[in-house]
KETI-239472 format. One line per 8 residues: number of its first residue (from 1); their letters; for each residue x, y, z of N, C-alpha, C, CB. Coordinates in nm, 4 decimals, always signed. Atoms other than C-alpha are relative to their C-alpha. Glycine has a CB too. Layout:
residues N
NUM	A	X/Y/Z/X/Y/Z/X/Y/Z/X/Y/Z ~ ...
END
This chain:
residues 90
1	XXXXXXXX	-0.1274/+0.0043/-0.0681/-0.2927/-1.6787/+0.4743/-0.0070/-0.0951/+0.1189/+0.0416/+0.1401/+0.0451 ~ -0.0098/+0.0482/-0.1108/-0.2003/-1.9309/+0.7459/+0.0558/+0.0677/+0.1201/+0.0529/-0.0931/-0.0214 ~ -0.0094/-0.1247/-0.1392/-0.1417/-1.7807/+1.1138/+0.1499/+0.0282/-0.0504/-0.0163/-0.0688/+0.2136 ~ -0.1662/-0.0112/+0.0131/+0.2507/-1.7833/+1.0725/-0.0259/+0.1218/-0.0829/+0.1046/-0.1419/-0.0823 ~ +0.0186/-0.1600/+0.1321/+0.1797/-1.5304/+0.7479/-0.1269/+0.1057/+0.0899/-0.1071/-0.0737/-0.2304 ~ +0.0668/-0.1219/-0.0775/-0.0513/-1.3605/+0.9810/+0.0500/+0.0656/+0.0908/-0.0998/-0.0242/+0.0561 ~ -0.0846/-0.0324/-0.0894/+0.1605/-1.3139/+1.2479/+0.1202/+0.1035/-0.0491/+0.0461/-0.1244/+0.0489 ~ -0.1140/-0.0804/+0.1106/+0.4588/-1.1893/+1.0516/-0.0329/+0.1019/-0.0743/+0.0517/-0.0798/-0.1058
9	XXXXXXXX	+0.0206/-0.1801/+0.0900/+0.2335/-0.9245/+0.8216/-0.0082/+0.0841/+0.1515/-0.2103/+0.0344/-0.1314 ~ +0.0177/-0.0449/-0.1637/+0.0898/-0.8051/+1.2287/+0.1246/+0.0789/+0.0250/-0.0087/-0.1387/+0.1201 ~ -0.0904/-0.0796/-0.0456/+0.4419/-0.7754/+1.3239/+0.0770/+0.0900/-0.1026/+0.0812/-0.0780/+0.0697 ~ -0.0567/-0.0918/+0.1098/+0.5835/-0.6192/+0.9710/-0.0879/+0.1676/+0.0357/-0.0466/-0.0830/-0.1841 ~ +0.0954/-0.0942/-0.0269/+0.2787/-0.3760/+1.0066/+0.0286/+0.1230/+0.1609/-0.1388/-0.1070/+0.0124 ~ -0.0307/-0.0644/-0.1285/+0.3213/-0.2747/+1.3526/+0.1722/+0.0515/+0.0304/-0.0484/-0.1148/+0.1120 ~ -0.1492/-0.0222/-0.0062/+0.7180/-0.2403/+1.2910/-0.0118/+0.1451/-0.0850/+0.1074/-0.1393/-0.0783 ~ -0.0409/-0.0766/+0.0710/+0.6683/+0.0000/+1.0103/-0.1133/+0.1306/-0.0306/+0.0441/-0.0812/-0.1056
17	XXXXXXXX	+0.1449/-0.0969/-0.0023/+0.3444/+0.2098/+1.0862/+0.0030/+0.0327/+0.1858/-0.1884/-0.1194/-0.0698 ~ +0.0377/-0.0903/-0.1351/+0.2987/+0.5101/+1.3808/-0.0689/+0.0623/-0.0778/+0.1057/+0.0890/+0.0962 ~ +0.1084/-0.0915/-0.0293/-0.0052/+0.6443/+1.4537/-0.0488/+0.0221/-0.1488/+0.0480/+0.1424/+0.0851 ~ +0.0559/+0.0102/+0.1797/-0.1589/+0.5495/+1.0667/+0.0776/+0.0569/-0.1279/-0.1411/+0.0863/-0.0190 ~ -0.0816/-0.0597/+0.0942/+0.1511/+0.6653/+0.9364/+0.1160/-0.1039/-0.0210/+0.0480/+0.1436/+0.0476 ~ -0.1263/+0.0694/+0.0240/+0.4302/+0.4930/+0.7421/+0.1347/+0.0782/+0.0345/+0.0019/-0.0374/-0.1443 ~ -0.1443/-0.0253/-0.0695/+0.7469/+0.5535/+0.9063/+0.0940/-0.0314/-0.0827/+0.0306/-0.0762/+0.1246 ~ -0.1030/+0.0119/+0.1380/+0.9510/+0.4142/+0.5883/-0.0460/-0.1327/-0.0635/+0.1858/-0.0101/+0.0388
25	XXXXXXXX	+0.0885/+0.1309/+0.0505/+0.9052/+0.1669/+0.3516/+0.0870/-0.0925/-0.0169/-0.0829/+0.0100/-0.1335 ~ -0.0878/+0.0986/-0.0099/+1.0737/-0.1534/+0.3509/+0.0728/-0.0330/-0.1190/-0.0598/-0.1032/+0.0450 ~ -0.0640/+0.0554/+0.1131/+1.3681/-0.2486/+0.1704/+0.0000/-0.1130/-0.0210/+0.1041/+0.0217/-0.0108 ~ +0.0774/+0.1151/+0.0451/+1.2809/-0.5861/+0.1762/-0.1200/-0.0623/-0.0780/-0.0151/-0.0281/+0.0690 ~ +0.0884/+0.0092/+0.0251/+1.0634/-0.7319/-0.0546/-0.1141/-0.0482/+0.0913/+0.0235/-0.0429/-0.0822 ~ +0.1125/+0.1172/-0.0837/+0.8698/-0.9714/+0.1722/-0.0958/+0.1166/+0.0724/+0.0943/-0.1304/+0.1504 ~ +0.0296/-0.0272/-0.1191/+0.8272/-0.7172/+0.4381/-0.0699/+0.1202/-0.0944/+0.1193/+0.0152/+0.1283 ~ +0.0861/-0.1054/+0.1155/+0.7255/-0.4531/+0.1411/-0.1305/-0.0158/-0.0298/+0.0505/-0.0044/-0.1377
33	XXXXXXXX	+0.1395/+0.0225/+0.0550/+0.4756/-0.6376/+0.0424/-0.1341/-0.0528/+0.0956/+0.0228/-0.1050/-0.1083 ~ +0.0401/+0.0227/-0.1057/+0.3016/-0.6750/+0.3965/-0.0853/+0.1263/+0.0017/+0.1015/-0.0290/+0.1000 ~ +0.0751/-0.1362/-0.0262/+0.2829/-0.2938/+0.4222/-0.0798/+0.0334/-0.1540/+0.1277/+0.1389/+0.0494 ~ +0.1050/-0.0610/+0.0706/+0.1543/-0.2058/+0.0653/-0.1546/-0.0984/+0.0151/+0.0591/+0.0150/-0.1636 ~ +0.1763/+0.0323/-0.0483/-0.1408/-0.4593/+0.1521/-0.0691/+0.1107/+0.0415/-0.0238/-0.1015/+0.1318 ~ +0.0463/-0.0841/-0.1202/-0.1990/-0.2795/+0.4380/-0.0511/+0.1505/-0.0394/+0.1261/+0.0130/+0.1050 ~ -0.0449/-0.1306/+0.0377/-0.1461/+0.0488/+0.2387/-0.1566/+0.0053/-0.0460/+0.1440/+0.0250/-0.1171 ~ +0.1274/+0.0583/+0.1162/-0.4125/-0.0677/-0.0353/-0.1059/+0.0006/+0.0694/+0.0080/-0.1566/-0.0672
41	XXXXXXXX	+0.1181/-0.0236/-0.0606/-0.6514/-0.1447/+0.2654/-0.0358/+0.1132/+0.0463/-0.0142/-0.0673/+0.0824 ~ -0.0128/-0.1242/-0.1004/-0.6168/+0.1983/+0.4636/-0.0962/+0.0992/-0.2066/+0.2669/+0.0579/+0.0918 ~ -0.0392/-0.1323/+0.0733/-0.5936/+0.4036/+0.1469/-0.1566/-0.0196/-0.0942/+0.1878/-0.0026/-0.1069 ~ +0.0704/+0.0885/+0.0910/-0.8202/+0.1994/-0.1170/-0.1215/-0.0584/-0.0030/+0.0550/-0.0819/-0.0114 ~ +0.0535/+0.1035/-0.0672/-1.0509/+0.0091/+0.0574/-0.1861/-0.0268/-0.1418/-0.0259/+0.0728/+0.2189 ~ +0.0787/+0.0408/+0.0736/-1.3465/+0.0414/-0.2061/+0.0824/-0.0396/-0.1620/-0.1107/+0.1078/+0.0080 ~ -0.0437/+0.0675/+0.1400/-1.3107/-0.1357/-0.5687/-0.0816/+0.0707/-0.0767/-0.0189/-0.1625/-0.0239 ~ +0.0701/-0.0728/+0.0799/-1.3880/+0.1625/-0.7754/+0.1642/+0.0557/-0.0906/-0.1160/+0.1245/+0.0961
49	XXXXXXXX	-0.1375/-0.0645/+0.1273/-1.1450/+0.3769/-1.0827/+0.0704/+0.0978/+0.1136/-0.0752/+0.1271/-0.1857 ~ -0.0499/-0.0831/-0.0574/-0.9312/+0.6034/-0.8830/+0.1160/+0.1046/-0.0514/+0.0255/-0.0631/+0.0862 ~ -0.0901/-0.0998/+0.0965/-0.7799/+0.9294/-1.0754/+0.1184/+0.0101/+0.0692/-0.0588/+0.1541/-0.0287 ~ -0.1813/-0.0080/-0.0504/-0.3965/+1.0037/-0.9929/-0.0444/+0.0490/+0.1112/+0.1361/+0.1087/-0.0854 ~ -0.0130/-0.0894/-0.1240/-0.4604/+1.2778/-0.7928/-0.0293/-0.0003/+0.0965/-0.0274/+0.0795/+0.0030 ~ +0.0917/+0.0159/-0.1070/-0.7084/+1.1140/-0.5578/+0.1054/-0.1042/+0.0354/-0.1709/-0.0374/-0.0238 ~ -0.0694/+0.1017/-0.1149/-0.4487/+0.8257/-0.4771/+0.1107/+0.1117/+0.0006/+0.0548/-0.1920/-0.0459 ~ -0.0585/-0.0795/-0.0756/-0.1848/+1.0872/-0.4545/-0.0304/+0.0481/+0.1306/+0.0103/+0.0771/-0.0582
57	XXXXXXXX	+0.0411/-0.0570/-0.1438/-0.4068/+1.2559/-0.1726/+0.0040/-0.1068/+0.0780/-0.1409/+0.0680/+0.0153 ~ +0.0050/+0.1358/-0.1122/-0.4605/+0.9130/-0.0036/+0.0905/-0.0207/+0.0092/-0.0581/-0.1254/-0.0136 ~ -0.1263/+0.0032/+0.0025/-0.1023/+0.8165/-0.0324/+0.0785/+0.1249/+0.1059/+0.0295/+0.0096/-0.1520 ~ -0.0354/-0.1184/-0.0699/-0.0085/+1.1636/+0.1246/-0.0003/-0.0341/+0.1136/-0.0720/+0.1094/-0.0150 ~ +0.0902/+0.0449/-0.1842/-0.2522/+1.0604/+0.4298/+0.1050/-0.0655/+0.0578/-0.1631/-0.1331/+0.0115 ~ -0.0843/+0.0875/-0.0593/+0.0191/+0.8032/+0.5014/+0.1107/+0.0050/-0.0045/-0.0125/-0.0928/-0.0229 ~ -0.1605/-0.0196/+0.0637/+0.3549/+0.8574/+0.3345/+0.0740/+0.0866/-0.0603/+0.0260/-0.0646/-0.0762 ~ -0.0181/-0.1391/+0.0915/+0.5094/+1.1841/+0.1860/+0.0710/-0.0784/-0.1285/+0.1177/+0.1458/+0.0834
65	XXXXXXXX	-0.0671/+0.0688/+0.1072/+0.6622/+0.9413/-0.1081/-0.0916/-0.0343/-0.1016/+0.0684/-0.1174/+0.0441 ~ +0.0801/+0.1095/+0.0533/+0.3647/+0.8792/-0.3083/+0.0230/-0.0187/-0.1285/-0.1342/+0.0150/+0.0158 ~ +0.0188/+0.0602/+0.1089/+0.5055/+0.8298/-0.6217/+0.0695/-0.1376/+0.0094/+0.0424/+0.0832/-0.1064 ~ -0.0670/+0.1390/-0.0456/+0.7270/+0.5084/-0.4664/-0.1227/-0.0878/+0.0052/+0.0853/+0.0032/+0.1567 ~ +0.0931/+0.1171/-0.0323/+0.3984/+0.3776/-0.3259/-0.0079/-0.0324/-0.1064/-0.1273/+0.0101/+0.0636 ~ +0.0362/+0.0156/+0.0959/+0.2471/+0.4130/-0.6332/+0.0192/-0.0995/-0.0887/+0.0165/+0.0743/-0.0293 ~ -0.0803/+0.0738/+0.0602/+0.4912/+0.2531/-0.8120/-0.0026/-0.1336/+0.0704/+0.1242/+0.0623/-0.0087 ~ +0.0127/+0.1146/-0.1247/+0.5153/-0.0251/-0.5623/-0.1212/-0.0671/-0.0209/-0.0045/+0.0608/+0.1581
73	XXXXXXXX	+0.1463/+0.0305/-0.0095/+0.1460/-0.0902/-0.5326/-0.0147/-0.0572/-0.1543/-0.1057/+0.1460/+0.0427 ~ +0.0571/+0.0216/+0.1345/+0.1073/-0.1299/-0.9322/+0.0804/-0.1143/-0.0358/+0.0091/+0.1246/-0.1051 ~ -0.1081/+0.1053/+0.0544/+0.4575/-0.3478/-0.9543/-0.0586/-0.1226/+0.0751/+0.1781/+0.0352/+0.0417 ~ +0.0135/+0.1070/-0.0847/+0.3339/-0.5865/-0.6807/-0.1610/-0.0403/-0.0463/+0.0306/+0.0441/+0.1702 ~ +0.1398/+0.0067/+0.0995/-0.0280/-0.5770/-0.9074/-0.1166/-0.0117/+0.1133/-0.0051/-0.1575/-0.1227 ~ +0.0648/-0.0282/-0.1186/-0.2095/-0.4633/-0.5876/-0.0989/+0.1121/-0.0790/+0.1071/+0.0535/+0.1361 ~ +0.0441/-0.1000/+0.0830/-0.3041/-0.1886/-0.8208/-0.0377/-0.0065/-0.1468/+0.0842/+0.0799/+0.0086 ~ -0.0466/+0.0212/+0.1096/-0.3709/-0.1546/-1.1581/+0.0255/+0.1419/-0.0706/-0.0867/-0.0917/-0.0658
81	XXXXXXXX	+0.0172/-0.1750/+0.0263/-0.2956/+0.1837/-1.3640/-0.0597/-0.0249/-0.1463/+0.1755/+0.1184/+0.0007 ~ +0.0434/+0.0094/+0.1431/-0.4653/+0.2542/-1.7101/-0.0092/+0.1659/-0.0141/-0.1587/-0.0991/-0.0313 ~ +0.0297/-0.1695/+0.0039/-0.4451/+0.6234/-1.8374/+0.0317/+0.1260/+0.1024/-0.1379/+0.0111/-0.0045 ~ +0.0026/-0.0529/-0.0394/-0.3767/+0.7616/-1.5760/-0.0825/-0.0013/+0.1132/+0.0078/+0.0479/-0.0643 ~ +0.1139/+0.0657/-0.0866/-0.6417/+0.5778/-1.3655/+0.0413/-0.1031/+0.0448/-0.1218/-0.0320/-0.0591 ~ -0.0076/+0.0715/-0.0921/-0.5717/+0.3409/-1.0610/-0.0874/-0.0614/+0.0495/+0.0391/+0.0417/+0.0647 ~ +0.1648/+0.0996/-0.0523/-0.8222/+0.0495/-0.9652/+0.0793/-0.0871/+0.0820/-0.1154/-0.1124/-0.1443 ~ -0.0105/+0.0675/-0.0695/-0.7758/-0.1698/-0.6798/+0.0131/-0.1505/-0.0949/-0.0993/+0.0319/+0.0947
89	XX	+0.0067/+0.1515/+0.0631/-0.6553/-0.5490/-0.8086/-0.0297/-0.0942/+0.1725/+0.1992/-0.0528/-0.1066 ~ +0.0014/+0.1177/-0.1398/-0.7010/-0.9100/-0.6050/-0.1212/+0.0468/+0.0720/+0.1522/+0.0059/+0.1240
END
């Protein structure tokens, strides 16, 4: 990312996160796709299989919506799902 795209996720991030919590999720794509990074890093952060229920609980940690993230995270291919199983993409 060049600073400008760094600057802008920073302030998306800091607009839409208290205290390690998502405060709502953006109806914008752009600004959507700032926080599920962010989400992906917090929640995700190793590159291993991850069963539903365990990103449900992580998801929880941050957002009471987690089947939006979910959804979100897999559409924006941040995620991948297979079976019922969630792996970190990128």
């Amino acid at each position: 990312m060049d600073p400008d795209q760094d600057r802008d996720a920073a302030r998306v991030i800091d607009t839409f996160f208290r205290d390690s919590r998502l405060v709502s999720i953006p109806a914008r794509q752009s600004k959507r796709l700032h926080v599920l990074r962010e989400v992906r890093e917090r929640c995700f952060a190793e590159d291993r299989d991850y069963p539903e229920k365990e990103v449900n609980m992580r998801l929880a940690l941050v957002h009471p919506d987690v089947a939006a993230l979910r959804r979100y995270l897999v559409d924006a291919n941040l995620m991948s799902r297979s079976n019922g199983v969630y792996r970190r993409m990128m």
